[in-house]
C-alpha positions as CSV (number, residue, x, y, z in Angstrom):
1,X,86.0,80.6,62.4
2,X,82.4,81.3,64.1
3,X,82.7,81.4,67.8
4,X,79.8,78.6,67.9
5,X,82.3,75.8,67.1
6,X,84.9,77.2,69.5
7,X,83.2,77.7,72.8
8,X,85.4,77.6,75.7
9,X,82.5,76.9,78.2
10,X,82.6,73.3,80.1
11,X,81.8,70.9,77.2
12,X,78.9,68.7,77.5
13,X,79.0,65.5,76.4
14,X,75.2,65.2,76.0
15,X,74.9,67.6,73.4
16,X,74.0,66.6,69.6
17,X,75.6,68.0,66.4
18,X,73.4,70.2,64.3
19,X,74.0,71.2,60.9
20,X,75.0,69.4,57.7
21,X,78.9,68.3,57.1
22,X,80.2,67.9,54.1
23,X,83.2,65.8,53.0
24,X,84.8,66.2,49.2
25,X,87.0,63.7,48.1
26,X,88.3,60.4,45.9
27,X,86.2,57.3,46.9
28,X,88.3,54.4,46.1
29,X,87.4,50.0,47.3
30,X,89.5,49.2,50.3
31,X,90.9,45.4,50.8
32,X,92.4,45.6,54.2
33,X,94.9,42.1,55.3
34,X,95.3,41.5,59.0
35,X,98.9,39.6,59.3
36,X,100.8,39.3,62.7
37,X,104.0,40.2,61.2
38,X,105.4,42.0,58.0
39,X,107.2,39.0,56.2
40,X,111.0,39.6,54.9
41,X,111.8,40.3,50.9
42,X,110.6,37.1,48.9
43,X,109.2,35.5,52.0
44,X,105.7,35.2,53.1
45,X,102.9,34.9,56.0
46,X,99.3,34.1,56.5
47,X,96.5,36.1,56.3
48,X,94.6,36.4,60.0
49,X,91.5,38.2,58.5
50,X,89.9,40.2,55.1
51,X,88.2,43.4,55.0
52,X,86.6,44.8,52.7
53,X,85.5,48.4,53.1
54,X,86.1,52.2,51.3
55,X,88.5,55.0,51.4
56,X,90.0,57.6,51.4
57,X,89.6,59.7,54.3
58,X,86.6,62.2,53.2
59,X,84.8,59.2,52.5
60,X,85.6,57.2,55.7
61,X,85.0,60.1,58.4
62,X,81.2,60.9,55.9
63,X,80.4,56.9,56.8
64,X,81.5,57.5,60.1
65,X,79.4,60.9,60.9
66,X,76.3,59.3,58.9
67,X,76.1,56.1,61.4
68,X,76.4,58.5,64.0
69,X,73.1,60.1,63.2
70,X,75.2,63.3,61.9
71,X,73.4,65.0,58.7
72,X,76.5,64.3,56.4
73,X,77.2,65.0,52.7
74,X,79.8,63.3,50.7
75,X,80.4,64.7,47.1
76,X,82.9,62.3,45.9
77,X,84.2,60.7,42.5
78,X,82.2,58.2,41.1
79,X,83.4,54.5,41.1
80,X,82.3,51.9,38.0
81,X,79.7,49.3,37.7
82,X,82.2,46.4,38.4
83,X,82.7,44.2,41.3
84,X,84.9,46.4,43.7
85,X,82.0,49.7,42.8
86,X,79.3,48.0,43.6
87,X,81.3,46.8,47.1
88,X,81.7,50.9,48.1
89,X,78.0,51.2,46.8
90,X,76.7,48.4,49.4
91,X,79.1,50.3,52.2
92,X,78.0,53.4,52.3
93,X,74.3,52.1,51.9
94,X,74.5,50.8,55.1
95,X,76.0,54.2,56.2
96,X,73.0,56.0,55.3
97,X,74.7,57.8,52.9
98,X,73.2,59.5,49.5
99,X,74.1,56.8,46.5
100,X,73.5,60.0,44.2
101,X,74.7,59.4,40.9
102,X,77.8,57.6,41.7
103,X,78.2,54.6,39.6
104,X,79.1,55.4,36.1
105,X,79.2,52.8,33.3
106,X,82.4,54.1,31.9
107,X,84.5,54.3,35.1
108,X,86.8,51.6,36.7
109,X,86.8,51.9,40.7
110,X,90.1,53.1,41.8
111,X,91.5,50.4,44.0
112,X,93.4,50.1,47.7
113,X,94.9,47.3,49.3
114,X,96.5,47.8,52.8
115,X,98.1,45.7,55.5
116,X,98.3,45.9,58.9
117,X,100.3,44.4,61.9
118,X,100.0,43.6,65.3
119,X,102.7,46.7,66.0
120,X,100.4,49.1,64.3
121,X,102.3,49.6,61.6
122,X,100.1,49.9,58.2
123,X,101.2,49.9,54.2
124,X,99.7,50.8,51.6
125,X,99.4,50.1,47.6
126,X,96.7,52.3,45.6
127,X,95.7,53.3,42.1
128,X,95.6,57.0,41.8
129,X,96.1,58.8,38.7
130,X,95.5,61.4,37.1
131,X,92.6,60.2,34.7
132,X,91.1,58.8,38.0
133,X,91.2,62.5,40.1
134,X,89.7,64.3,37.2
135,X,86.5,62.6,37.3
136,X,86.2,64.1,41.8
137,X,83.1,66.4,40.8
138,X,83.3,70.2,41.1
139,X,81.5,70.8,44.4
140,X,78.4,73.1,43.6
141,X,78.0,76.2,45.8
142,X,74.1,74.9,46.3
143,X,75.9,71.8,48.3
144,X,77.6,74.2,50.5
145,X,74.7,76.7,51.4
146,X,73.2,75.1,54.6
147,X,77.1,73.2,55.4
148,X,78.6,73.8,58.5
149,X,81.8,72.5,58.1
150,X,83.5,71.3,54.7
151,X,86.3,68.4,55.5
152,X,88.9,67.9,52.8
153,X,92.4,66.2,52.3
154,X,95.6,67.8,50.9
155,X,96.1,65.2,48.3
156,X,93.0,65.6,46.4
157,X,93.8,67.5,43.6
158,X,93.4,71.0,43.0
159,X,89.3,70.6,43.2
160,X,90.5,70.8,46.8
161,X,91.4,73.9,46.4
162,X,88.6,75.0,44.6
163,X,86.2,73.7,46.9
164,X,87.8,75.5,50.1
165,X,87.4,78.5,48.0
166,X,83.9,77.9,47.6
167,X,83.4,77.6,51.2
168,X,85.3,80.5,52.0
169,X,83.1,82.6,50.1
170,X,79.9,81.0,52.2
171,X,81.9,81.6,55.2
172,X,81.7,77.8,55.9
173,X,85.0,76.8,58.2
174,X,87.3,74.4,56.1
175,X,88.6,71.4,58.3
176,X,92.4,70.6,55.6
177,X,93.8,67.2,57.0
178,X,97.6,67.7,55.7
179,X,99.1,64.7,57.6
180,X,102.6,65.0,56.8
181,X,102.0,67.6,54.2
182,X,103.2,70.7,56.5
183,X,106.3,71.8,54.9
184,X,108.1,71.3,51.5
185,X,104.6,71.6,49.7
186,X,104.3,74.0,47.0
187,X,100.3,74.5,47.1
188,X,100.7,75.1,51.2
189,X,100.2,78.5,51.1
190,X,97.0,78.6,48.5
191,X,95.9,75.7,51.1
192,X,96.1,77.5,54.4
193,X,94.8,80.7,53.0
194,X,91.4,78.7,53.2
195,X,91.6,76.3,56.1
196,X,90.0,76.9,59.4
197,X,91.0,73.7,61.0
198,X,94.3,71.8,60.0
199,X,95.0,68.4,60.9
200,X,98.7,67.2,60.8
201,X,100.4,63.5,61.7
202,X,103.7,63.4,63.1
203,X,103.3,59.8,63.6
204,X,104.2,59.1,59.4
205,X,108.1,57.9,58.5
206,X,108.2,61.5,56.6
207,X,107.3,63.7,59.3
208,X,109.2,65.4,62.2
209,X,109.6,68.0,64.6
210,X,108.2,69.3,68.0
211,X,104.6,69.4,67.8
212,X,104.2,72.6,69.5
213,X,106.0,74.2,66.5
214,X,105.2,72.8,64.0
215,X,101.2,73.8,65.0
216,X,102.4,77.3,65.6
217,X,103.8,77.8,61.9
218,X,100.8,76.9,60.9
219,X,98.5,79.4,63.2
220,X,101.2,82.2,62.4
221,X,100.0,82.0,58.7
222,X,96.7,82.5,59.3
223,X,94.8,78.9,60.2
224,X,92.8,79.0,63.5
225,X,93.4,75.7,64.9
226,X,96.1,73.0,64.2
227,X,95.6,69.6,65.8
228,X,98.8,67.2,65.8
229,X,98.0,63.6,65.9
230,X,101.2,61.5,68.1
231,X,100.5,58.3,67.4
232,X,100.7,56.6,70.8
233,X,102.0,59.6,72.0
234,X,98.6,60.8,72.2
235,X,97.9,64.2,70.1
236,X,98.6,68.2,70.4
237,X,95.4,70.8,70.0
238,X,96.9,74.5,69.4
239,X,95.5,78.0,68.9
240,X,96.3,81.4,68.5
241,X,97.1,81.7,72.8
242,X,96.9,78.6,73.9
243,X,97.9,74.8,73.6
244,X,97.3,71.4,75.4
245,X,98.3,68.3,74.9
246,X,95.8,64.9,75.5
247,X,97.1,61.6,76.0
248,X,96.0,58.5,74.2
249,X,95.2,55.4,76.2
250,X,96.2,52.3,76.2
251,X,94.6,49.8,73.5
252,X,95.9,46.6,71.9
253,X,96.5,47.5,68.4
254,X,94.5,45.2,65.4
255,X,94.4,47.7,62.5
256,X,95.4,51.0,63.0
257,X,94.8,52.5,59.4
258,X,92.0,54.7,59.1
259,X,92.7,56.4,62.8
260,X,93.8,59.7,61.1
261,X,90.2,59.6,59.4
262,X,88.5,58.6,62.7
263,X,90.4,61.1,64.9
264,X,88.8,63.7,62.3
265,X,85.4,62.6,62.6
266,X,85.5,62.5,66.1
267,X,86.6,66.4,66.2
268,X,84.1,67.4,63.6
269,X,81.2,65.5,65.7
270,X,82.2,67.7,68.6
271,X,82.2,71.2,66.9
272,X,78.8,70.0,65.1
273,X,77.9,69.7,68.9
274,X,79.2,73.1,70.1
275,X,81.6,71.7,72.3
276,X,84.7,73.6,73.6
277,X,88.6,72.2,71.6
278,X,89.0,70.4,75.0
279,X,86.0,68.0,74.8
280,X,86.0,67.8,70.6
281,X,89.4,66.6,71.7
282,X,89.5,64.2,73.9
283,X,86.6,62.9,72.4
284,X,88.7,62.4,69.2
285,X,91.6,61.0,70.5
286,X,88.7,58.3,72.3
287,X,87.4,57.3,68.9
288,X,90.9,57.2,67.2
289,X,92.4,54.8,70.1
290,X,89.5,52.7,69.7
291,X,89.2,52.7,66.3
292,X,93.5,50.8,66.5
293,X,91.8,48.2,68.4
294,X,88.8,46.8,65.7
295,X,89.8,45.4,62.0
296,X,88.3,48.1,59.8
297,X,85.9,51.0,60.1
298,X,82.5,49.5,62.4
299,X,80.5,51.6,64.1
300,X,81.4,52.6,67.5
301,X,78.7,53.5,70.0
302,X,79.0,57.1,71.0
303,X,78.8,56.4,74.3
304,X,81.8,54.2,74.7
305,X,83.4,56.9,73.2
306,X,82.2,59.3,75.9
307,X,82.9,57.1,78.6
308,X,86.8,56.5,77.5
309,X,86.9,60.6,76.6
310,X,86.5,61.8,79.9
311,X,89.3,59.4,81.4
312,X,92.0,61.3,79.2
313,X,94.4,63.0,80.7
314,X,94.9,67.1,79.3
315,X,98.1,68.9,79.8
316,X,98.5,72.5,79.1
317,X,102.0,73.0,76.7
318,X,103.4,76.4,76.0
319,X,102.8,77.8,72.2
């Protein structure tokens, strides 16, 4: 991975991304439902608030960077002219975000319905088949020529694979978001052999094991930098010779799906601004905690990021 996007110099908060990022991925319509509790089998409970917004994560973390004043690409699949396509179309118009040639006549927009809880917990229900994935776009070499950094997710499809390939070739960095993805896969290893950056989530019901090793599996077959989101428990940043560990603060939690997808945007923002792992970091782990504490996926100022970033507590671990 170029040295530029991991200095170890004291990181600057000040400093703005350069460079264009781009995100590949399914775009799907998002209703998110607020409740206090999960009701029991065949039992009910009210609704405290609606959302509607966009998913999945390449799309989230592109409307995210884009409000942030980040020079963001997202090559996505296209979503219908119907009701729930022309709702993603009026999102990430307010993002700033390219419309492109996105709506097509003959496509039905794929759609997502989460809920959330007061404990944080979130479930989901989507529509994603396989007539649906073929229609995610081949990404085009042109798109990746002045990239800095391509962001993708595991469950794509294999255009995931060929668009890490792609970059490769450009020497752009690949940031892979596995979430619980890190073992038991069989496209892992075609996956790694591309990825720069992994993210992983040991905070899913599928996922285990010490975070310290499960990042160093993943550096001893070949990726450069493993970051393993905690949950509450904060999150783990590991390299080649060295590991730390960040805390998370304390936030009441409204909604917390999404925070994978934030914690990623806030990491990418800080390599786009040449800040050290430390500061791209905290700085992530800022923006995901805050994120758990506002129904949906609003804009968050950069600077009330900052300010809650530099109040983190860092721990080296051993690796």
């Amino acid at each position: 991975m170029p040295e530029r996007l991991l200095a170890t110099n004291e990181y600057d908060f000040s400093l703005r991304p350069i460079g264009d990022v781009v995100c590949f991925g399914f775009l799907t319509y998002l209703l998110l439902l607020v409740v206090e509790t999960f009701p029991e089998k065949n039992d009910g409970t009210s609704i405290q608030e609606i959302v509607e917004s966009l998913g999945d994560d390449a799309a989230i973390i592109a409307s995210i960077l884009s409000r942030w004043k980040v020079s963001t690409t997202l090559v996505s699949s296209p979503v219908g002219d119907d009701h729930h396509g022309n709702k993603v179309i009026e999102q990430l118009r307010v993002s700033g975000i390219d419309l492109g040639l996105r709506v097509r006549q003959e496509a039905t927009t794929p759609v997502e319905v989460a809920i959330v809880d007061a404990a944080g917990s979130r479930t989901y229900f989507q529509k994603r088949d396989s007539s649906a994935l073929a229609l995610l776009p081949s990404l085009d070499i042109n798109q990746l020529i002045d990239a800095r950094i391509l962001y993708v997710d595991w469950y794509d499809g294999s255009r995931v694979i060929d668009a890490m390939e792609r970059a490769h070739s450009l020497k752009v960095p690949v940031f892979l978001n596995l979430e619980a993805k890190y073992r038991d896969n069989p496209e892992l290893p075609e996956l790694l052999r591309h990825a720069d950056i992994c993210q992983v989530s040991l905070d899913e019901p599928t996922a285990s094991g010490d975070p310290a090793q499960v990042a160093r599996a993943l550096i001893d077959q070949g990726v450069g930098t493993v970051l393993v989101t905690l949950g509450a428990e904060g999150c783990v940043a590991v390299q080649q010779h060295r590991g730390f560990h960040i805390q998370t603060p304390e936030v009441e939690v409204i909604d917390g799906y999404g925070a994978g997808a934030a914690f990623a945007a806030g990491i990418i923002y800080g390599l786009q601004a040449g800040w050290p792992l430390e500061g791209c970091t905290r700085f992530a782990n800022a923006h995901a905690a805050l994120k758990c504490g506002i129904t949906g996926n609003p804009a968050i100022p950069i600077s009330q990021v900052q300010e809650l970033a530099e109040t983190l507590g860092v721990r080296p671990i051993v690796v």
